[in-house]
C-alpha positions as CSV (number, residue, x, y, z in Angstrom):
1,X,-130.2,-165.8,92.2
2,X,-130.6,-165.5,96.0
3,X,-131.2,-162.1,97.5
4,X,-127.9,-160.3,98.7
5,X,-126.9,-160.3,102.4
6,X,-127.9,-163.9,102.6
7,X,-127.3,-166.4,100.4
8,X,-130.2,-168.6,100.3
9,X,-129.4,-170.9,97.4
10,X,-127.5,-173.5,97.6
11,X,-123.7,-173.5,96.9
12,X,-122.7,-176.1,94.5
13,X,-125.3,-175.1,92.1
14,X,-124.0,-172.9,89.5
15,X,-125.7,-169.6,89.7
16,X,-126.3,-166.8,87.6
17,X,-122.6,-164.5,87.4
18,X,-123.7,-160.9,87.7
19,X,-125.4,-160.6,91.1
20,X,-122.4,-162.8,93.1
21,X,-119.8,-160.6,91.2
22,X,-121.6,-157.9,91.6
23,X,-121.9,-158.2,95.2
24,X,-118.2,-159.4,95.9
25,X,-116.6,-156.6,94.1
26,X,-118.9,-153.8,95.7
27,X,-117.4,-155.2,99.1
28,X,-114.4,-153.8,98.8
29,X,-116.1,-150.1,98.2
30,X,-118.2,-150.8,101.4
31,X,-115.2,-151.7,103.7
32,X,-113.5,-148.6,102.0
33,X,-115.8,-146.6,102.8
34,X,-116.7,-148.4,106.3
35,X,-113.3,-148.4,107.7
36,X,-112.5,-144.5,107.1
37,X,-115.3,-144.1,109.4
38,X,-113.1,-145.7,112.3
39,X,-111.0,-143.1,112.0
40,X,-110.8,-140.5,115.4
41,X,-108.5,-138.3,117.7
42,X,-108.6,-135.5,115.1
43,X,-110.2,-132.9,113.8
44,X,-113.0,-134.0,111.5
45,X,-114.3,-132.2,108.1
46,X,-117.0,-132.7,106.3
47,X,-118.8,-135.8,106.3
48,X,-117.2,-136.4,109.3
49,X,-113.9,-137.3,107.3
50,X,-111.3,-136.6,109.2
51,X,-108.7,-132.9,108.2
52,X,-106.2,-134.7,105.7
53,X,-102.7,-132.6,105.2
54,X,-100.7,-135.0,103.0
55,X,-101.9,-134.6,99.3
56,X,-101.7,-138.3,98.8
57,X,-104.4,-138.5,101.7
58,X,-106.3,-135.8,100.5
59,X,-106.5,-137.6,97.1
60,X,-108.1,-141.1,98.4
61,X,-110.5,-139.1,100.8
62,X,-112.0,-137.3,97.3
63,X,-111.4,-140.5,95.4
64,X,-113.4,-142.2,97.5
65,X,-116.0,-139.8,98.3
66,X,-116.5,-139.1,94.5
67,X,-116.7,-143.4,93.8
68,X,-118.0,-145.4,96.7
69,X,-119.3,-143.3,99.6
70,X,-122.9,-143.6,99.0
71,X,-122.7,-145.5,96.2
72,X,-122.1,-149.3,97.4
73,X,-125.4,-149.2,99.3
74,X,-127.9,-148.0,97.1
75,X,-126.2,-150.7,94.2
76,X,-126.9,-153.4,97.3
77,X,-130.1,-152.3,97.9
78,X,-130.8,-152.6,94.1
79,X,-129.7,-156.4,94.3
80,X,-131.6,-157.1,97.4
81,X,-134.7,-156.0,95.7
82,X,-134.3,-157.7,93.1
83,X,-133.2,-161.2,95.1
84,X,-136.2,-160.4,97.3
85,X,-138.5,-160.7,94.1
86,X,-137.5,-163.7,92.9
87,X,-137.8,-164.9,96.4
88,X,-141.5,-163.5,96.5
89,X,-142.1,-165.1,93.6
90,X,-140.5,-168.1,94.7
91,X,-142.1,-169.0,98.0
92,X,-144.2,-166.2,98.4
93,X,-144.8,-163.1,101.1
94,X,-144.7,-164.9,104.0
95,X,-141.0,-166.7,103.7
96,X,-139.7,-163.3,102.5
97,X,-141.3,-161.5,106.3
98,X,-139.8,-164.2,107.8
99,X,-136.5,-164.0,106.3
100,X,-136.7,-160.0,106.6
101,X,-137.4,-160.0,110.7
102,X,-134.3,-162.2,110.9
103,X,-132.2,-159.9,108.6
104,X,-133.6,-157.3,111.3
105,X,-132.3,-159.4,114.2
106,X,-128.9,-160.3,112.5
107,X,-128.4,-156.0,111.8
108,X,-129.5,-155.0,115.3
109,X,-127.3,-157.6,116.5
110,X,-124.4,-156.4,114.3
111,X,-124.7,-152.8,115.1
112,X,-124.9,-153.2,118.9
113,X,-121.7,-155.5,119.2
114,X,-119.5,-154.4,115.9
115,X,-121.1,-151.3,113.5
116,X,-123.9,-148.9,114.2
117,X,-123.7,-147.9,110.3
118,X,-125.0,-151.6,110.1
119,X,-127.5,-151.8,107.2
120,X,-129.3,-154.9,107.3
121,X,-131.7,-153.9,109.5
122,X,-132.7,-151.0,107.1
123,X,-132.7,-153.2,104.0
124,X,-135.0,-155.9,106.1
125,X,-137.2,-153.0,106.1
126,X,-137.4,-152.5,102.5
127,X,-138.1,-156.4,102.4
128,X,-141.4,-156.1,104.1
129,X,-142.4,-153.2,101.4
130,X,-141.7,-155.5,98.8
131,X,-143.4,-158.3,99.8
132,X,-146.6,-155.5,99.8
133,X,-145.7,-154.5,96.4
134,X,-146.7,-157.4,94.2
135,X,-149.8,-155.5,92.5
136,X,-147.6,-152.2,91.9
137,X,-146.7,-151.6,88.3
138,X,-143.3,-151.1,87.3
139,X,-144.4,-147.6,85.9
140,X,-145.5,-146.7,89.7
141,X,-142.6,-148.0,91.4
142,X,-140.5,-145.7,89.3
143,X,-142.5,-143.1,89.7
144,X,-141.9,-143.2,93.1
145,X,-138.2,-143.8,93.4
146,X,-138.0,-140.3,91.3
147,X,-140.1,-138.7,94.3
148,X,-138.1,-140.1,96.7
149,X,-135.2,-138.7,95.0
150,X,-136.7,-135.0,96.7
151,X,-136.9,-136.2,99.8
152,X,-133.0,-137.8,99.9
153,X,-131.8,-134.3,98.3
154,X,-133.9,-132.2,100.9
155,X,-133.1,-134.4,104.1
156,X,-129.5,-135.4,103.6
157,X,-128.3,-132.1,102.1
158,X,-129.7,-130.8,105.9
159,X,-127.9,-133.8,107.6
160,X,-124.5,-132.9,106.2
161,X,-124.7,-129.3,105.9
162,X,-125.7,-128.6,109.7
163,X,-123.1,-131.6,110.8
164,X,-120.4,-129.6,112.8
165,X,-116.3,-129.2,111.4
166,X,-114.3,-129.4,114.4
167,X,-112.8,-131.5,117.2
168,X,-116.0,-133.5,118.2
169,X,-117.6,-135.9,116.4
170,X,-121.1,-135.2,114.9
171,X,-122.2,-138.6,114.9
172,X,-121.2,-142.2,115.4
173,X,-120.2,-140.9,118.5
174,X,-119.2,-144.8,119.6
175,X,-116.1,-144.8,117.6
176,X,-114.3,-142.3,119.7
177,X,-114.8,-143.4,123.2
178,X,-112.8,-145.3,125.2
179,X,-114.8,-147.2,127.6
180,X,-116.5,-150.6,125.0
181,X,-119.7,-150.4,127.4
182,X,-120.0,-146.7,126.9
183,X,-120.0,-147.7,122.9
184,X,-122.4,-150.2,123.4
185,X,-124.3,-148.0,124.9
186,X,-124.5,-145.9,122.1
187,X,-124.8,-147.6,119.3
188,X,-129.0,-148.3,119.2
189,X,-129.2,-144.4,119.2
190,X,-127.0,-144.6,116.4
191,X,-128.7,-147.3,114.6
192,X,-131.9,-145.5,114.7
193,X,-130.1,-142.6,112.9
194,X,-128.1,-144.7,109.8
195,X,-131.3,-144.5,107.7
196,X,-131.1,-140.6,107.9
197,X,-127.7,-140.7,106.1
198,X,-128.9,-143.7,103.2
199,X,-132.2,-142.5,102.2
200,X,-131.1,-143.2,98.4
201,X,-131.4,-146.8,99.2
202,X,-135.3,-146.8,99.2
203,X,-135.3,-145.4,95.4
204,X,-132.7,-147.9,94.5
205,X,-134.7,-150.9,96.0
206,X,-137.9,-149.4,94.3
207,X,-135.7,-149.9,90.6
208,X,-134.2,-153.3,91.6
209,X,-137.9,-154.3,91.9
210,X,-138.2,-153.6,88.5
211,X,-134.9,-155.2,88.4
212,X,-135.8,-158.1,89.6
213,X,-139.2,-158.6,87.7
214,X,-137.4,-158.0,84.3
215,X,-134.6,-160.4,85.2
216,X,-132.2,-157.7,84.0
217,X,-128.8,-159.0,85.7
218,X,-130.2,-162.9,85.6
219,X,-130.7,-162.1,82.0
220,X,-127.6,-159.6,81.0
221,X,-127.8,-161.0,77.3
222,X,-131.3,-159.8,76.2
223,X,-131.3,-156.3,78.3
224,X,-127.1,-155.3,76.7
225,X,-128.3,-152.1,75.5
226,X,-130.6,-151.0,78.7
227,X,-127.4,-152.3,80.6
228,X,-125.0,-150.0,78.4
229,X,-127.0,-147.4,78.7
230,X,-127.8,-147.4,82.8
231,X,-124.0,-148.2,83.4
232,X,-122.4,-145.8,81.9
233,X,-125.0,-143.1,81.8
234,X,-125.5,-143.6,85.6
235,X,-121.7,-143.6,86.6
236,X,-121.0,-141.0,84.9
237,X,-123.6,-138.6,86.7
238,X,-122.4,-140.0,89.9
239,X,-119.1,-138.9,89.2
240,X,-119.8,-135.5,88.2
241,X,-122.7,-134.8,91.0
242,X,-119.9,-136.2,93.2
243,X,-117.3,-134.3,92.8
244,X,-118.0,-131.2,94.5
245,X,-118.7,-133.3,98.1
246,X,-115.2,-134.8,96.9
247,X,-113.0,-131.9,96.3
248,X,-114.6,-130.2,99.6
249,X,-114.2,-133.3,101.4
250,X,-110.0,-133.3,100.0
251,X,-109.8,-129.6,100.9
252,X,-109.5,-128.8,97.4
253,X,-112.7,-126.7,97.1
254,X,-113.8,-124.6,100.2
255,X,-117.2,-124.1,100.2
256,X,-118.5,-120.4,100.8
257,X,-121.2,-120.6,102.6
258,X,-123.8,-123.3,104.5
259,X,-126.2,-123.2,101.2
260,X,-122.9,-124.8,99.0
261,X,-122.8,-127.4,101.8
262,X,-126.2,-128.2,101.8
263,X,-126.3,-128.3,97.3
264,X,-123.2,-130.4,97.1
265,X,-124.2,-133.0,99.4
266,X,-128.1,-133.0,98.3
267,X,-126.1,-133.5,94.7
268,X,-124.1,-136.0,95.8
269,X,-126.9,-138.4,97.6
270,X,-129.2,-138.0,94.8
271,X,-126.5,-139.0,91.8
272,X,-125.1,-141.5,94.2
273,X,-128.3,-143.4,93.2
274,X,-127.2,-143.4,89.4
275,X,-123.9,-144.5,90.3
276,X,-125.1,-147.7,92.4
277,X,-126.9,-148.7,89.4
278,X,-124.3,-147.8,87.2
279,X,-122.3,-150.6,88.9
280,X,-124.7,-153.1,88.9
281,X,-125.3,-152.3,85.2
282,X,-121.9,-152.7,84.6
283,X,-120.6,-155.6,86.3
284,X,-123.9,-157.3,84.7
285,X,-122.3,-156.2,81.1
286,X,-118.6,-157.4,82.5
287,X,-120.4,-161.0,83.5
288,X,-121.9,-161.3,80.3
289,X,-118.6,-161.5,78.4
290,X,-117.1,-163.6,81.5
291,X,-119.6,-166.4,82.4
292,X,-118.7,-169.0,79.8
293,X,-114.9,-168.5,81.0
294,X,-115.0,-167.8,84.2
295,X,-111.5,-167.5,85.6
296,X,-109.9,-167.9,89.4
297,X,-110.2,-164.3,90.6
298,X,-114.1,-164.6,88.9
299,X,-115.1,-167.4,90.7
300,X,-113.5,-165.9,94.2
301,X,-114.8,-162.8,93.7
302,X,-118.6,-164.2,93.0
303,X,-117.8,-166.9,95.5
304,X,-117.8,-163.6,97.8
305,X,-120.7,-162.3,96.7
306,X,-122.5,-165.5,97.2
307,X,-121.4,-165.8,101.0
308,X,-121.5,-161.7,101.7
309,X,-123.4,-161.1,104.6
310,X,-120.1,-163.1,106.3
311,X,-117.9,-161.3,104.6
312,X,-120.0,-157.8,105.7
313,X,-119.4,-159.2,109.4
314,X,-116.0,-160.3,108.9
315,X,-115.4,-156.9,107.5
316,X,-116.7,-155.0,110.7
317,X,-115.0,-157.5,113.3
318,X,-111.6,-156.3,111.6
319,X,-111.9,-153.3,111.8
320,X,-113.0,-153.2,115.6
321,X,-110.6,-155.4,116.4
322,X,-108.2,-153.1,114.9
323,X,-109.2,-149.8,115.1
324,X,-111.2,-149.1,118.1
325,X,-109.6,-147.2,121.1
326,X,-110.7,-149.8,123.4
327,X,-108.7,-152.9,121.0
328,X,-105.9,-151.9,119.6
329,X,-106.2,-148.4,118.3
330,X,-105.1,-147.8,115.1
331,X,-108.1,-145.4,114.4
332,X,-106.1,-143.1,116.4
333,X,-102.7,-143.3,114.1
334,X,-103.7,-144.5,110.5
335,X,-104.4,-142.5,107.6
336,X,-106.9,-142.1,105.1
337,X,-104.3,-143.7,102.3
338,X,-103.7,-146.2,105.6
339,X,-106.5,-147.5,105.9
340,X,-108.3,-147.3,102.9
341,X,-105.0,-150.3,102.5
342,X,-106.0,-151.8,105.3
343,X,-110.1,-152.3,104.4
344,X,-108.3,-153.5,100.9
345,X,-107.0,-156.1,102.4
346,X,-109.7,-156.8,104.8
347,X,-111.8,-158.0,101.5
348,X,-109.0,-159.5,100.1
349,X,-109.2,-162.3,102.9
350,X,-112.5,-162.1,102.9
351,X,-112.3,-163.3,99.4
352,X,-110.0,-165.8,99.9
353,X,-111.9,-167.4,103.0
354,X,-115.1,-167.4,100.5
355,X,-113.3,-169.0,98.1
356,X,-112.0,-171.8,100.9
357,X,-115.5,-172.0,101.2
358,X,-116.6,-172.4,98.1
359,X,-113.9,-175.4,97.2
360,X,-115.3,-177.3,100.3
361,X,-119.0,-177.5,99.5
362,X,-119.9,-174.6,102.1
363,X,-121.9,-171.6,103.0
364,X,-120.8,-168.5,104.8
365,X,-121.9,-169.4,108.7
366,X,-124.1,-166.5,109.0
367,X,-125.8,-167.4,105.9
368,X,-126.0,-171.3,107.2
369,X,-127.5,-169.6,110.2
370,X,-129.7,-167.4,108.9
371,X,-131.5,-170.2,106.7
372,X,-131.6,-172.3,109.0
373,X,-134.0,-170.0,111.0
374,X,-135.5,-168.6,108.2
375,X,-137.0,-172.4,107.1
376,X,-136.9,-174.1,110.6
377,X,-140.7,-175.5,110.9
């Protein structure tokens, strides 16, 4: 298995099903919740989601909050632990530094020219803890992901509930100007700041070491009742710890007061958590029954997966290409329904270009590119 966001091994070699598929289907919920991000020229609500009318609207911006945002990225940080253990164990510390301070390059690069929400530079940073880690014990790690569980609830709950609801945007301040150096401008700033709203990442890297030690997705068959157990347990707390941030996010539920701010979205970062790891536990149980028969839309999907830090790039070129006010502007007149259709398709071609891929023999470019530096002597 290689580690996520770079796809090290190589691709005609069959490879275990779980961490591709796993990777290529939480795509989609990353450029879902990605693209709504894009959106500008209105009055924004909380987590800066833009003031929805139409109930069909008001519907995917819940739907979505309650199942993906801040979800997808702690499950990805969970399989980039546990790729980056293997490749510890592999080739040892210093190929995994050296493949971390090029993951930083490749996300400072990406949130400069396309997405300051980029996270690759914050998951190269989890890299180099990892390759420090090797004499932890598993009981220590988790140990330590439950503490940093505090520190998510405390900081984000803070972030979102003193965010201001109104005309201007609170942050990500890039997305609504209309001049692309003034943007550029921004963005560093707004690098720096992404880790502020994905703090649950660092306790779902501390499990996907565990993860990755165990061989828990590499393995699904001998870990079906730990995998049972963490998928359904852990989306169903994400659910329920999400839905207050969901239905106030929808305008269903009006919060009375800063305080219910501040619970529901400590709440909903620290169940998100259990819901990342609900995925991974479940598409692991879902490539279990699948491997010996994989299909088409398997193999594209996992093909996906395999090639997905150019599919997270192809992603984020679409959508500025798109969306920006500087290209063609769309973030200005689409939807929430809109374009939640429009980052659907997004990974639909991205699919279907890793699958192209795949057929002929090839890596994604960017992770052709990044090997290549990572292992150039």
């Amino acid at each position: 298995m290689s580690s996520p966001l770079t796809g090290t091994s190589p691709v005609h070699q069959e490879r275990a099903l779980a961490p591709d598929l796993a990777r290529g289907a939480m795509l989609a919920l990353i450029a879902l919740v990605n693209s709504a991000i894009y959106l500008y020229d209105r009055p924004y609500g909380l987590k800066q989601h833009i003031v929805e009318h139409g109930l069909l609207d008001r519907i995917t911006s819940a739907l979505l909050t309650v199942l993906a945002d801040g979800r997808a990225y702690p499950m990805f940080a969970a399989l980039f632990a546990a790729g980056a253990v293997q490749v510890l164990q592999r080739s040892g510390p210093r190929v995994l530094r050296r493949r971390c301070w090029w993951m930083l390059a490749f996300g400072l690069v990406h949130a400069v020219l396309l997405f300051p929400g980029d996270v690759l530079g914050l998951y190269a940073v989890v890299g180099f803890a990892i390759a420090a880690s090797t004499r932890i014990r598993e009981r220590t790690l988790l140990i330590a992901a439950g503490c940093w569980l505090v520190v998510v609830a405390v900081v984000q709950g803070a972030v979102y509930a003193t965010a201001p609801v109104g005309e201007q945007r609170s942050f990500f301040w890039s997305f609504a100007v209309e001049s692309p150096l003034e943007a550029v401008a921004l963005r560093p700033l707004e690098w720096l700041m992404t880790p502020f709203g994905m703090l649950g990442v660092v306790s779902a890297a501390l499990v996907g070491i565990c993860i990755g030690r165990r061989g828990l997705l590499t393995n699904p068959a001998r870990y079906h009742r730990e995998l049972v157990r963490v998928g359904f347990g852990g989306l169903g707390i994400a659910v329920l710890g999400g839905l207050p941030m969901g239905l106030a996010v929808g305008g269903f539920w009006v919060p009375g007061s800063t305080a219910a701010v501040w619970a529901a979205s400590a709440v909903h970062a620290v169940t998100g958590v259990a819901g990342g790891l609900g995925f991974a536990a479940l598409i692991g149980l879902l490539a279990l029954r699948l491997d010996a028969r994989r299909g088409p839309v398997i193999r594209a999907i996992s093909a996906c997966g395999q090639r997905s830090l150019s599919c997270y790039l192809f992603q984020s070129s679409v959508f500025v290409a798109l969306l920006l006010p500087f290209t063609l502007g769309l973030g200005a007149t689409l939807s929430s329904t809109e374009v939640a259709l429009l980052a659907l398709g997004t990974w639909l071609v991205s699919v279907l270009l890793a699958e192209i891929l795949r057929r002929a023999g090839k890596p994604g470019p960017a992770e052709a590119l990044l090997r290549r530096l990572v292992h150039r002597s």
